[in-house]
KERO-83051 format. One record per atom (N, C-alpha, C): x, y, z. Coordinates in steps of 0.001 Angstrom, whole numbers, padded with zeros to 6 digits, always signed. Each point is the difference from the previous one (the first is absolute). Layout:
# residues N
XYZ
...
***
This chain:
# residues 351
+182596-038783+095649
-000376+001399+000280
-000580+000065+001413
+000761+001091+000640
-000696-000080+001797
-001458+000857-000515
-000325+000076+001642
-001439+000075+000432
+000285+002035-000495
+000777+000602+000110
+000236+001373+000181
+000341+000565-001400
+000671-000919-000577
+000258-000032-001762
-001103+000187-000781
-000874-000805+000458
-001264-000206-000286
-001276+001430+000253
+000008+000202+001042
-000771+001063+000365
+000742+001441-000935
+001138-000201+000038
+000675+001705-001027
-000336-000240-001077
-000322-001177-000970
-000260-000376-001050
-001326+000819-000280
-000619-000793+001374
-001840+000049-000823
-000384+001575+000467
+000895+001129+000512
-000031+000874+000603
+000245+000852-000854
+000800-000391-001615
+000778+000379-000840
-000917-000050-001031
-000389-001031-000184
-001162-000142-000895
-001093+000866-000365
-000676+000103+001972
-001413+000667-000035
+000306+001517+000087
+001456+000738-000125
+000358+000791-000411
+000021+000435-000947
+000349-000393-000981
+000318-000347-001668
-001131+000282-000429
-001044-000896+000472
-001259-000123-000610
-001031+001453+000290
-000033+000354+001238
-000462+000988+000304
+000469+001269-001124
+001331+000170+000144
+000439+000760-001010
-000533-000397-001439
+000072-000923-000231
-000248-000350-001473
-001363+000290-000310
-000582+000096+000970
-002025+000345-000049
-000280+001609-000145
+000722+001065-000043
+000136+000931+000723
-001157+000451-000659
-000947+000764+000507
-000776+001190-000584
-000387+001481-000146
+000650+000695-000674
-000202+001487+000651
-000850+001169-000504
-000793+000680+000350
-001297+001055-000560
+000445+001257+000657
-000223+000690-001387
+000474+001791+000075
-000570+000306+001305
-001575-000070-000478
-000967+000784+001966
-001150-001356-000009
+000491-000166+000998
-000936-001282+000252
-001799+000482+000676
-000043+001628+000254
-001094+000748-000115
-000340+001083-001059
-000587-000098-000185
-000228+001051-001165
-001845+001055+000299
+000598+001470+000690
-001522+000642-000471
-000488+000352-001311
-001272-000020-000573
-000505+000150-000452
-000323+001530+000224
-000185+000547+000831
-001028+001689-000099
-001029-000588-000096
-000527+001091-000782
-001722+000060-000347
-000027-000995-001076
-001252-000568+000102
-000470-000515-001583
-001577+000309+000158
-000517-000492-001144
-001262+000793-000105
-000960-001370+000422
-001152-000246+000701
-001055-000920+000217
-000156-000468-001273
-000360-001363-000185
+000088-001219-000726
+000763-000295-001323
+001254+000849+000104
+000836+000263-001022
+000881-001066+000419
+000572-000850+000193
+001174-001152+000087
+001295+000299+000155
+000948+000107+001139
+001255+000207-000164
+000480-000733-000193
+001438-000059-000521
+001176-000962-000352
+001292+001046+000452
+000816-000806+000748
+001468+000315+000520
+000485-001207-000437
+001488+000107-000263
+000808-001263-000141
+001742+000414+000765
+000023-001638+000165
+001105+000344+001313
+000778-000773-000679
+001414+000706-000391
+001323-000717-000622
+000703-000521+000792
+000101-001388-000292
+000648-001058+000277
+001186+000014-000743
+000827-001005+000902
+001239-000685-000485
+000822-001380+000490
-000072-001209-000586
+000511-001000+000238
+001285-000019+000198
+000764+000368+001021
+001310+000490+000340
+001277-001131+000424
-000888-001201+000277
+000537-001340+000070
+000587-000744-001474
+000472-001071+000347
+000541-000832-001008
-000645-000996-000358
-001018-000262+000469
-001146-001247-000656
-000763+001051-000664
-000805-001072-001081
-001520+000282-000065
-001305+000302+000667
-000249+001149-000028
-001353+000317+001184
-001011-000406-000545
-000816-000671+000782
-001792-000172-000227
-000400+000442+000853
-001075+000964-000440
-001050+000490+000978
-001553-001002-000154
-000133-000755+001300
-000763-000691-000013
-001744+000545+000374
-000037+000767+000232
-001183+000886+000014
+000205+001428+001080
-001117+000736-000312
+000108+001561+000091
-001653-000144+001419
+000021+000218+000985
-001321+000218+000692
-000263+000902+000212
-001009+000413-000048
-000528+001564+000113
-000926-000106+001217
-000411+000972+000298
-000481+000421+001408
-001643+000162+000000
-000309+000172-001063
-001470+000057+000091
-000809+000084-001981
-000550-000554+000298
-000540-000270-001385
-000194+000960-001260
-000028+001541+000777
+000266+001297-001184
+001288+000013-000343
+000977-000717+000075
+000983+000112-000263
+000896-001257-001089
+000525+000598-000853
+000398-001197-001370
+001614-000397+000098
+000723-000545+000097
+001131-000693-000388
+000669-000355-001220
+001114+000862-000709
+000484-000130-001046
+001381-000662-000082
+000282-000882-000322
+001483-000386+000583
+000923-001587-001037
+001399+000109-000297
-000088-000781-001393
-000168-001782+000536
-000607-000736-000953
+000010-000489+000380
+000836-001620-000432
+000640+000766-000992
+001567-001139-000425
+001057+000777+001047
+001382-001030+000118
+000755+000147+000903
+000991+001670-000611
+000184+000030+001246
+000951+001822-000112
+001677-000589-000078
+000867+000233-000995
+001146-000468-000013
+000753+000357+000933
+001198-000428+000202
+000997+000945+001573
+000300+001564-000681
-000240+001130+000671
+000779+001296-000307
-001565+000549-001051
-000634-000399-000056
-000984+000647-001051
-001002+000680+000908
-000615+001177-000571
-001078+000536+000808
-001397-000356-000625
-000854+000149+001083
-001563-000298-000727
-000773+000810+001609
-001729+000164-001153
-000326+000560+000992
-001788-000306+000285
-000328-000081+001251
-000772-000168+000455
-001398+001638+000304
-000861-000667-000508
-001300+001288-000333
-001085-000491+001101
-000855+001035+000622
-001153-000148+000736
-000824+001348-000451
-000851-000727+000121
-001594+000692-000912
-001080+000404+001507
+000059+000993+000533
-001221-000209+000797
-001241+000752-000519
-000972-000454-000118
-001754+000539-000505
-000310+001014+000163
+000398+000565+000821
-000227+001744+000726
-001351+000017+000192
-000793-001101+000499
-001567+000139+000228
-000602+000700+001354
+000875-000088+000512
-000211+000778+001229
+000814+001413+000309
-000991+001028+000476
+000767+001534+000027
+000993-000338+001618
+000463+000628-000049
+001381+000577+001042
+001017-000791+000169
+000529+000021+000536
+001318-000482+000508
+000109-001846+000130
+001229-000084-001350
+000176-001688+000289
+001260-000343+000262
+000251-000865+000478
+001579-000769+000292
-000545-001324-000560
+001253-000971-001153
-000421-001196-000530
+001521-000771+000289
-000301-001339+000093
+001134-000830+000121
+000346-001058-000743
+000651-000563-000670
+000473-000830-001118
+001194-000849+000830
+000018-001302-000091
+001115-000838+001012
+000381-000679-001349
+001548+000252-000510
+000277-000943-000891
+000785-001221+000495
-000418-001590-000456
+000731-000826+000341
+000924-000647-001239
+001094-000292+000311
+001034-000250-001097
+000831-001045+000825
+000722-000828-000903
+001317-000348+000055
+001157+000689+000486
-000401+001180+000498
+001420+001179+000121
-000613-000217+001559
-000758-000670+000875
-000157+000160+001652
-001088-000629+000067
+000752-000038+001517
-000908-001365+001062
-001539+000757+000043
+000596+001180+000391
-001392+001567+000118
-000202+000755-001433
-001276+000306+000418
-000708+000568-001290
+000325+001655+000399
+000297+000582-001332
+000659+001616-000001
-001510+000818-000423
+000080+000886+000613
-001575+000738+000153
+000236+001323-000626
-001108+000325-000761
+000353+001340-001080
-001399+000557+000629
+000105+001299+000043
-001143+001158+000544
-000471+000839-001257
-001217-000343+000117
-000289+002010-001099
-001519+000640+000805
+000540+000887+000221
-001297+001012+000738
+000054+001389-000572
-001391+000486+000676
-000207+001295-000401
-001419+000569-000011
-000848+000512-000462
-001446+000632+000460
-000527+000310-001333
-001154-001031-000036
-001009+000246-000985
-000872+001249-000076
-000144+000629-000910
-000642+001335+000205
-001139-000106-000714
-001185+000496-000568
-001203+000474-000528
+000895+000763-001298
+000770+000749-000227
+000410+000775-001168
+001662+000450+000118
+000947-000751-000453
+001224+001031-000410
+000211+001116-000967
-000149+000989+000320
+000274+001223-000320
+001205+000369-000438
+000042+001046-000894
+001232+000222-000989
-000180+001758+000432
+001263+000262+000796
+000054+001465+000486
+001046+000515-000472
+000437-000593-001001
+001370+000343-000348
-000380+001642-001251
-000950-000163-000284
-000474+001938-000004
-000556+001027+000712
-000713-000335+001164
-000437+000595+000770
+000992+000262+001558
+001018-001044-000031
+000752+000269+001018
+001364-001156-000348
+000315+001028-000952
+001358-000411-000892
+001312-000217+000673
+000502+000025+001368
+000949+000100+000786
-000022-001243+001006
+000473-000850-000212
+000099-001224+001110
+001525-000050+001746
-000577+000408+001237
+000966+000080+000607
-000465-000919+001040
+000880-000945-000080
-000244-001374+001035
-001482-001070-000590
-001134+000198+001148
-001213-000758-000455
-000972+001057-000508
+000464+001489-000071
-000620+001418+000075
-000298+000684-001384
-000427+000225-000873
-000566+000213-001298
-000511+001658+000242
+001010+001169-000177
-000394+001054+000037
-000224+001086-001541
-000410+001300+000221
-000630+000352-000961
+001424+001268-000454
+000856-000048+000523
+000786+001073+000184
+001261+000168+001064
+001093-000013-000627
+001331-000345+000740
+001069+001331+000334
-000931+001458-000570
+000567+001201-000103
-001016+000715+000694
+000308+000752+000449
-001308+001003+000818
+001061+001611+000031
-001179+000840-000891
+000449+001100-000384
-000919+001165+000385
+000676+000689+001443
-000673+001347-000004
+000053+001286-000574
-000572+000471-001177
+000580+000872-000325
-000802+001310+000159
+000631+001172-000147
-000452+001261-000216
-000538+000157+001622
+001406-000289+000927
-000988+000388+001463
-000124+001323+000549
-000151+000580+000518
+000241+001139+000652
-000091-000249+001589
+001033+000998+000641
+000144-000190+001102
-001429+000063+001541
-000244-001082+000206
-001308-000030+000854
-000441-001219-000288
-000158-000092-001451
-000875-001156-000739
+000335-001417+000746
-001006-001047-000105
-000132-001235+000461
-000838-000905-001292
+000839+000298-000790
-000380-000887-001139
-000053-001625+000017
-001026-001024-000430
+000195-001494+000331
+000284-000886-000919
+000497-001168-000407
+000080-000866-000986
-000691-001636+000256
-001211-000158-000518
-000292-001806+000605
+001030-000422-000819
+000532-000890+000516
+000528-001804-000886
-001199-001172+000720
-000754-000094-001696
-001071-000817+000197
+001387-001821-000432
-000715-000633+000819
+000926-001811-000062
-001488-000812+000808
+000927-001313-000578
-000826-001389+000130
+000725-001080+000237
-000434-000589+000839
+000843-001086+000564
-000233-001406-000932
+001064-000293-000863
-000029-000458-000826
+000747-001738+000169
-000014+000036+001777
+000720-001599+000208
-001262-000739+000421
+000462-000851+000912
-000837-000656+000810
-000240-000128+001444
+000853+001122+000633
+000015-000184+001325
-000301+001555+000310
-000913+000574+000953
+000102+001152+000722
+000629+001011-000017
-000082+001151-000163
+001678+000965-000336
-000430+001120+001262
+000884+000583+000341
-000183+001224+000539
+000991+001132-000174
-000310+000768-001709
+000516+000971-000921
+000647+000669+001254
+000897+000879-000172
+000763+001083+000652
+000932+000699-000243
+000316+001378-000182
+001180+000554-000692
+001147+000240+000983
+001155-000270+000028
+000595+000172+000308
+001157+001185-000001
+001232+000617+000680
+000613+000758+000133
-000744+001115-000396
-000994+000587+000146
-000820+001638+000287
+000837+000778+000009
+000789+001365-000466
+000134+001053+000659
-000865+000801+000527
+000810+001149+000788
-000775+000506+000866
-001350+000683-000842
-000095+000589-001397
-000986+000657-000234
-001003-000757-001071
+000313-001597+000317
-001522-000664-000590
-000281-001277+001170
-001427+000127-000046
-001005-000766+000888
-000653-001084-001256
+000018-001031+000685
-000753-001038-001058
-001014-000517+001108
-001167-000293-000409
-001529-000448+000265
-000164-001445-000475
-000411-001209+000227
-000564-000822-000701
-001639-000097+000498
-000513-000283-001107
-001699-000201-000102
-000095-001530+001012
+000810-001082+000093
-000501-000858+000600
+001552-000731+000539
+000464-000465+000962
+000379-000266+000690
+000626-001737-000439
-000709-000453-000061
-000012-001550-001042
-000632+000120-001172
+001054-000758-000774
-000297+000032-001360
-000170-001840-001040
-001611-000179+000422
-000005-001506-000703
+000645+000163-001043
-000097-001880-000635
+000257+000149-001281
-000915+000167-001089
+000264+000550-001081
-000967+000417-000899
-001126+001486+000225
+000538+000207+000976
-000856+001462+000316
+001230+001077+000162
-000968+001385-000205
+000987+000960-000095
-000148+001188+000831
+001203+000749-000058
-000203+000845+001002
+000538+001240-000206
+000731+001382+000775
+000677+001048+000119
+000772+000060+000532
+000945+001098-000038
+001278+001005+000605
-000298+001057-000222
-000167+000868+000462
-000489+001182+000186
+001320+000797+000592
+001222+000888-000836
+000780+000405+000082
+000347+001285+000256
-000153+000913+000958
-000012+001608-000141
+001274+000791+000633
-000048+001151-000614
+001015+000636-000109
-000241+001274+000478
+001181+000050+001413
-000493+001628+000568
+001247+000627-000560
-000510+000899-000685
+000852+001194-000927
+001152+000514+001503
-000825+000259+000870
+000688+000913+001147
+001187-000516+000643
+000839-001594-000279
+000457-000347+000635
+001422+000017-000997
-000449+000455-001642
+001040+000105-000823
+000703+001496-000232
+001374-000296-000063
+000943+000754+000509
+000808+001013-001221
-000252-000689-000971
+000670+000782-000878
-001544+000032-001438
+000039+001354-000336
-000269-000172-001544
-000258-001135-001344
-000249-000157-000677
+000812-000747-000961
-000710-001355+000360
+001181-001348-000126
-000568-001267-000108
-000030-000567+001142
-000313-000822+000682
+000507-000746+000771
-000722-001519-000084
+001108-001004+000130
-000302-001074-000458
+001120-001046+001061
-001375-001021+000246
+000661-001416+000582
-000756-001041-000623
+000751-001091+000753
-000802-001182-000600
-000475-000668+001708
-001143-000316-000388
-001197-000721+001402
+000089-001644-000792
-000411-001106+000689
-000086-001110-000042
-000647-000875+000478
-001348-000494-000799
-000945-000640-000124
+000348-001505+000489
-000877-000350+001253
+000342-001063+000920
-001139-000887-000531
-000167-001310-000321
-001250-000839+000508
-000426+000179+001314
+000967-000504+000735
-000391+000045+001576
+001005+000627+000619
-000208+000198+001400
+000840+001042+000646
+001540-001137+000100
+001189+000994+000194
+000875-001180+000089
+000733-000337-001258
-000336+000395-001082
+000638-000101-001311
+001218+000464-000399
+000936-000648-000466
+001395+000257-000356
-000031+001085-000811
+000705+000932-000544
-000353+001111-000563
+001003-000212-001252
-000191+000214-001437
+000712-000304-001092
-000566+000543-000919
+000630+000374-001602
-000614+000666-000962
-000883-000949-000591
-000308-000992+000422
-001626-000399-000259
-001151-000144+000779
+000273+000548+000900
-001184+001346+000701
+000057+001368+000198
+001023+000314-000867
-000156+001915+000135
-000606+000636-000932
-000754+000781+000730
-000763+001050-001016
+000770+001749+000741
-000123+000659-001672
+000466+000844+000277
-000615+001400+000341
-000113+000634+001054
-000488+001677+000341
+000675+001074-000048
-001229+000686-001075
+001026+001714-000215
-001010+000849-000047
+000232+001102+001032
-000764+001343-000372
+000824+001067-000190
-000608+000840-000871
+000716+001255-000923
-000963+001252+001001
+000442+000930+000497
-000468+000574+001206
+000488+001727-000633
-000965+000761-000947
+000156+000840-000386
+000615+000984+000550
+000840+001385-000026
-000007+000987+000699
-001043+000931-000571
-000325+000717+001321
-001058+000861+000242
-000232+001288-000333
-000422+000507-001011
-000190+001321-000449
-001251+000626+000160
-000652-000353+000534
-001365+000904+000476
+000030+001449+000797
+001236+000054+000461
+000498+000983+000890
+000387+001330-000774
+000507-000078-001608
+000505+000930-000573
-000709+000904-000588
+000114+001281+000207
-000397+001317-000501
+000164-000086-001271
-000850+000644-000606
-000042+000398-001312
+001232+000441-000625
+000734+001175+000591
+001422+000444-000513
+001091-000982+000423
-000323-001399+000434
+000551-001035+000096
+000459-000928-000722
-001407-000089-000417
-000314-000931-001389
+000244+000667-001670
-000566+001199+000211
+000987+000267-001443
+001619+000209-000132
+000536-000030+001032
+001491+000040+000150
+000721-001592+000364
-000814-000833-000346
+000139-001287+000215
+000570-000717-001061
+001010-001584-000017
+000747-000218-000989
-001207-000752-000841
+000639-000361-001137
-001189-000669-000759
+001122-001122-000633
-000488-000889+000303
+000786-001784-000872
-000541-000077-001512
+000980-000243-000748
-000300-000569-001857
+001050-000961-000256
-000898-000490-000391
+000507-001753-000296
-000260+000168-001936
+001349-000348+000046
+000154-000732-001714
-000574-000656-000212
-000799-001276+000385
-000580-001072+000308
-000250-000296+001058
-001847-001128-000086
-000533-000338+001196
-000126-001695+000374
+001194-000002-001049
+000051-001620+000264
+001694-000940-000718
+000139-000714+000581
+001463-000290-000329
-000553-001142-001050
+000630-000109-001231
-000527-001255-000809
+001344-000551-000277
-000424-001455+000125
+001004-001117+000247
-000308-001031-001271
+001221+000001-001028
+000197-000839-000939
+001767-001217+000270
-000489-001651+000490
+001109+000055+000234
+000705-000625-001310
-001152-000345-001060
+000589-000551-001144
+001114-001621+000614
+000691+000149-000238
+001162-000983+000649
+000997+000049+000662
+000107+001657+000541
+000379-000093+001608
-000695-000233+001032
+000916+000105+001122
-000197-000413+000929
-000586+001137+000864
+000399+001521-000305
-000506+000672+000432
-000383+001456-000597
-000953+001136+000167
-000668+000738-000596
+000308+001740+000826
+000983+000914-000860
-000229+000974+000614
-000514+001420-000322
-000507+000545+000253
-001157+000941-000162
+000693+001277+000762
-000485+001594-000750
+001060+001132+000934
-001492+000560-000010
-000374+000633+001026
-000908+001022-000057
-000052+001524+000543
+000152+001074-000891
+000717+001561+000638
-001514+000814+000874
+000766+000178+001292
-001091+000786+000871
+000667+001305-000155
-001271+001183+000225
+000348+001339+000251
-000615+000763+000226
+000523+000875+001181
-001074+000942+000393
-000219+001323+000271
-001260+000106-001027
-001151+001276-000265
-000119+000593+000341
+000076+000128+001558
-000753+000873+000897
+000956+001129+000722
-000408+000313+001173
+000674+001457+000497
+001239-000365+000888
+000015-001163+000856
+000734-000251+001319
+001078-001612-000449
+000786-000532+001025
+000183-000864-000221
-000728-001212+000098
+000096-001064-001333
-000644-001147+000046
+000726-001070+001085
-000752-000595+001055
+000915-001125+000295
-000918-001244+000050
+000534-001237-000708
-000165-001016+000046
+000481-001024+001116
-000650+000005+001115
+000178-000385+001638
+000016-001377-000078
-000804-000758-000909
+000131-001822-000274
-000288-000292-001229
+000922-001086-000534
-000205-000806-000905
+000084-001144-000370
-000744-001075-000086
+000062-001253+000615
-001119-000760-001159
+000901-001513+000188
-000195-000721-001075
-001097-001101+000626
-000937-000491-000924
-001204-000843+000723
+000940-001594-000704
+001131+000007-000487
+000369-001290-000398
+001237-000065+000490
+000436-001345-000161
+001750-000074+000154
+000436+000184-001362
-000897-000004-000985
+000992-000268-001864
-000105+001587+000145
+000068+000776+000694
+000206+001637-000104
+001439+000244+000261
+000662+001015-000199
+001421+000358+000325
-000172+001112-000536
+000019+001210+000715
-000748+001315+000111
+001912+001494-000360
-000233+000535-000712
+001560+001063+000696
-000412+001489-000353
-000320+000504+000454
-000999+001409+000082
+001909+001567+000334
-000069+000214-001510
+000877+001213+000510
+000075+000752+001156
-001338+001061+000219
-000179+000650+001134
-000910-000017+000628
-000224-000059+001376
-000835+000216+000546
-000814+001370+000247
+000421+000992-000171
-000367+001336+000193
+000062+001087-001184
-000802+000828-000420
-000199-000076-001678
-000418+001999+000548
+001291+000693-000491
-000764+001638-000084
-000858+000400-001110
-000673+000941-000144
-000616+000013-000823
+000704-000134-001868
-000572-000555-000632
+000247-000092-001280
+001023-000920+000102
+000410-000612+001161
+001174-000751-000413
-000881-001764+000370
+001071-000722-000895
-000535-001812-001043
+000959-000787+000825
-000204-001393+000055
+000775-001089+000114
-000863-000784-000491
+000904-001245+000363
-000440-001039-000977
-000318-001093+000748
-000843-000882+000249
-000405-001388+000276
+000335-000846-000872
+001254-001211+000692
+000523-000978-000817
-001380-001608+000601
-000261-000391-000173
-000343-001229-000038
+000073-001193-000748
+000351-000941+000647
+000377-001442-000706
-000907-001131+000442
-000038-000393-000735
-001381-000926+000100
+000791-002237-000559
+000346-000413+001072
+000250-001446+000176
-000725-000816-000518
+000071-000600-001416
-001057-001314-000343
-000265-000542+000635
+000358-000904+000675
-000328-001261+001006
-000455+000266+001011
-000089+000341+000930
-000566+000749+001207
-001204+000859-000395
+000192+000777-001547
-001089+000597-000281
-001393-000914-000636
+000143-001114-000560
-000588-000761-000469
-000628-001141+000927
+000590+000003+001534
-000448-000794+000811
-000869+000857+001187
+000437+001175-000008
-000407+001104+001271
-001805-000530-000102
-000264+000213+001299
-001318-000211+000532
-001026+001064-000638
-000100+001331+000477
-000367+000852-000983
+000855+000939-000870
-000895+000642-000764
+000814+000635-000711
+001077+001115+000481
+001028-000164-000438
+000515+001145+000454
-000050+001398-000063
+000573+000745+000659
-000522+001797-000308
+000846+000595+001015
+000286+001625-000315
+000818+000573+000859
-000710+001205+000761
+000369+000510+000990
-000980+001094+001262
+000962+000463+000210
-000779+001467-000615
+001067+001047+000497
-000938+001287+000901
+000761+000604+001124
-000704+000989+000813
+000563+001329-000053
-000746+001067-000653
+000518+001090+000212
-000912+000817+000757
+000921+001476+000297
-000754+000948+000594
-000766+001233-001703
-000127-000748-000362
-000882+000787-001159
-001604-000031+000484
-000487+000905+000443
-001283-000258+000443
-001184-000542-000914
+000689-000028-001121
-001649-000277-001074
+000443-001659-000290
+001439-000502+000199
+000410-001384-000325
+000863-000117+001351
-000904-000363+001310
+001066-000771+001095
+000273-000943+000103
-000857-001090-001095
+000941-001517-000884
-000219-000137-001022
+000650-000393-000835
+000459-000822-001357
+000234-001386-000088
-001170-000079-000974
+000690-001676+000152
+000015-000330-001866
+000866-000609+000076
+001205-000322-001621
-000292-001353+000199
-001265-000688-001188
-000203-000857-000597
+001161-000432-000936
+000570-001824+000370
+001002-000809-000485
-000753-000444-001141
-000073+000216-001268
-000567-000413-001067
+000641-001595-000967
***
């Protein structure tokens, strides 16, 4: 055997072998979040002996003495998984980074596993007081509803939130239209403390009657990708104005009657629920119904007429979607705007 035969051999070998050692871990870091002061964490990091020998892990070193090493200590067969645990004490409050060097049969070098994260004084459970989780952001309210405005008004909405990670936030709403201004109470937002949005609405800049509705989008920090798991949704219902009308106005005025003031939904074992409800109107002039608009997507609305002479009826069809209705954020309900001065909205509770 030459001198070169020789070298591809042993070149072949420490190939083989390398492969045959292999070791591989899902996240070789793992955060923790919060944990609570002198409560003990445990993370565990899945392993896998991906080689064709038998693995031994010949010991686990840890980085500093609050910290424990869990790891097997008969051999790991080829292709089998096993997994390695670290315990740190949580004796100290704020912010830790820990290091674990495992040495094995699978390398010359020892493979290093991370778990960090920030000891706190108290983890808190906000999941009733600010039931909505968007990013590291824990808010109290994902809908913001102005209603009953009249034209002038500057009505406001807080969204009270708490910074519920571990790093700094700086809350911000994003895409504004032109007729809402948002405020925040503080500028940076630690973790574990809480804060405002202060949301207002100038009536004067809305254009039509009736509803109007977008969706704004709740940033951690400025710079945030925008997606339906940071949108919250804005609607104001912006009355028309009857303060202006004379007396021989108003008694010659239409009047709305509703068959019902609420659509009730049985879906039994369909899939979907439909409900008719007959409008008609009372009064002296024509009724017109200028908007009607659904606060859900499981709505599907078909309204005969819009414009109603006196004594004359139509009918409100509504259909009501299980699935969408059973998942919708709030409840659903329908808004309707007329020029009836004693009812310039209606709103039809989804039962």
């Amino acid at each position: 055997m030459n001198k070169k035969t020789t070298i591809a051999l042993l070149l072949l070998l420490a190939s083989a072998t390398a492969k045959a050692q292999k070791i591989t871990v899902k996240e070789k870091e793992i955060n923790c979040g919060k944990i609570e002061y002198f409560k003990p964490a445990t993370v565990t990091f899945k392993m896998k002996n991906k080689g064709s020998k038998r693995l031994t892990i010949d010991d686990v070193k840890v980085s500093c003495g609050c910290l424990k090493a869990d790891y097997p200590k008969q051999e790991v067969l080829a292709g089998d998984e096993f997994e390695i645990k670290l315990t740190y004490d949580a004796r100290q409050m704020g912010h830790f980074f820990k290091e674990a060097a495992v040495y094995s049969n699978g390398s010359k070098t020892p493979l290093y596993l991370t778990m960090k994260g920030i000891v706190v004084e108290e983890v808190a459970d906000y999941s009733g007081e600010y039931p909505y989780k968007i990013g590291d952001l824990r808010v109290d309210k994902r809908d913001l509803e102005f209603d009953d405005v009249n034209k002038g008004d500057r009505p406001t909405i807080v969204l009270h939130l708490i910074n519920d990670g571990t790093k700094v936030l700086q809350p911000n709403i994003m895409h504004l239209p032109a007729y809402l201004e948002a405020t925040s109470s503080t500028p940076y937002l630690r973790p574990g403390h809480q804060g405002k949005l202060t949301v207002t609405l100038n009536s004067d800049k809305l254009n039509d009657y009736g509803i109007t509705q977008t969706s704004v989008y709740l940033a951690n920090n400025p710079g945030d990708k925008v997606s339906a798991d940071n949108e919250i949704t804005a609607a104001a219902v912006l009355l028309p104005q009857f303060a202006q009308l004379t007396e021989a106005q108003r008694l010659n005025a239409p009047s709305i009657k509703l068959s019902a003031s609420s659509i009730k939904v049985d879906f039994s074992d369909k899939d979907k629920n439909t409900d008719k409800i007959e409008i008609m109107n009372t009064g002296k002039s024509n009724l017109q119904i200028s908007s009607l608009h659904m606060f859900s997507k499981a709505l599907k609305l078909t309204l005969g007429k819009r414009e109603l002479k006196p004594a004359e009826k139509t009918t409100l069809k509504v259909t009501v979607e299980k699935e969408p209705f059973l998942n919708a954020r709030t409840k659903p309900r329908i808004l309707m705007i007329t020029n009836d001065p004693n009812n310039p909205k209606i709103e039809l509770k989804v039962e």
